[in-house]
C-alpha positions as CSV (number, residue, x, y, z in Angstrom):
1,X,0.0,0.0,0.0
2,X,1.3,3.3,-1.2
3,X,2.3,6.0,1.6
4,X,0.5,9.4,2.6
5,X,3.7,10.7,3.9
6,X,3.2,14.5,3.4
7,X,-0.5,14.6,2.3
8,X,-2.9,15.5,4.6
9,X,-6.7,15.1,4.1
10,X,-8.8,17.6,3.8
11,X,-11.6,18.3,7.4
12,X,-14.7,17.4,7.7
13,X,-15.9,21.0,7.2
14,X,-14.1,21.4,4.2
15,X,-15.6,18.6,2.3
16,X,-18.8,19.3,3.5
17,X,-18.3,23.3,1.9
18,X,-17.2,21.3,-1.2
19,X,-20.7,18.9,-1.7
20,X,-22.4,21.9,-0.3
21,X,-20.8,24.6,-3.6
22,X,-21.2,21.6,-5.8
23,X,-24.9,20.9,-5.2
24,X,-25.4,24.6,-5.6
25,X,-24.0,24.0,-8.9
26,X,-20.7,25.8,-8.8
27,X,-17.7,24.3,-10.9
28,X,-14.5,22.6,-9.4
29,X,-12.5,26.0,-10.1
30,X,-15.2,27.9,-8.5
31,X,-15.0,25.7,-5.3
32,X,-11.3,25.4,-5.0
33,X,-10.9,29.1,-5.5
34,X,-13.9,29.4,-2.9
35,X,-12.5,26.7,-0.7
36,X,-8.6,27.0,-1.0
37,X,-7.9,23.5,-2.0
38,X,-6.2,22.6,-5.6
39,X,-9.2,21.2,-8.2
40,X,-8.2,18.0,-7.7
41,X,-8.5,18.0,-4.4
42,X,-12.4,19.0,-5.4
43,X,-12.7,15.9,-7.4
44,X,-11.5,13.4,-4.9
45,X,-14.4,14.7,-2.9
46,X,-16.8,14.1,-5.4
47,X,-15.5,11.2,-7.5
48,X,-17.7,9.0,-4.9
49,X,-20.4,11.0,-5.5
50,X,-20.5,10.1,-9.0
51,X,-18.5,13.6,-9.5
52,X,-21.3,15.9,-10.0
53,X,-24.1,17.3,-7.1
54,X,-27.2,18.6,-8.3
55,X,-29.4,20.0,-5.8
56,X,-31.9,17.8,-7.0
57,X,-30.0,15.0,-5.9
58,X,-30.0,16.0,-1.8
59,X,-31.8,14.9,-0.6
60,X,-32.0,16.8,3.3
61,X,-33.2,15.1,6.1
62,X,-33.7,17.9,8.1
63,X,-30.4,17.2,10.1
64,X,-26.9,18.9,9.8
65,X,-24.9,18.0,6.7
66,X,-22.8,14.7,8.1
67,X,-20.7,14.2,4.8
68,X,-21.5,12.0,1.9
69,X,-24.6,10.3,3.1
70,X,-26.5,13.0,3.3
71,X,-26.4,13.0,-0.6
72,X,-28.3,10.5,-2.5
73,X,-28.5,9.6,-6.0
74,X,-32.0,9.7,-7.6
């Protein structure tokens, strides 16, 4: 297994800003420029999520935003 000497993740807030700009609709340079992360760093976010948010795809649940399971696909 490779090593993440020197890479740090990115917080729980941050991602959470990321899905949250991305189901807005922004673009990835929008959010990194908006977040302060590299556009990559936007896509490894979102890859799971099938790399694009629409708001029609949140799908709230009347709870704070936990991460990634807060989004579903529809």
């Amino acid at each position: 297994m490779p090593s993440r000497a020197g890479k740090k993740s990115l917080s729980l807030e941050v991602r959470q800003q990321v899905m949250r700009l991305a189901a807005k609709g922004c673009t990835y340079r929008q959010i990194a420029g908006q977040v302060s992360v590299s556009q990559g760093s936007v896509g490894n976010v979102l890859r799971p999520l099938g790399g694009v948010i629409r708001s029609d795809m949140l799908n709230p649940t009347g709870k704070r935003l936990t991460g990634a399971s807060d989004f579903s696909r529809v």
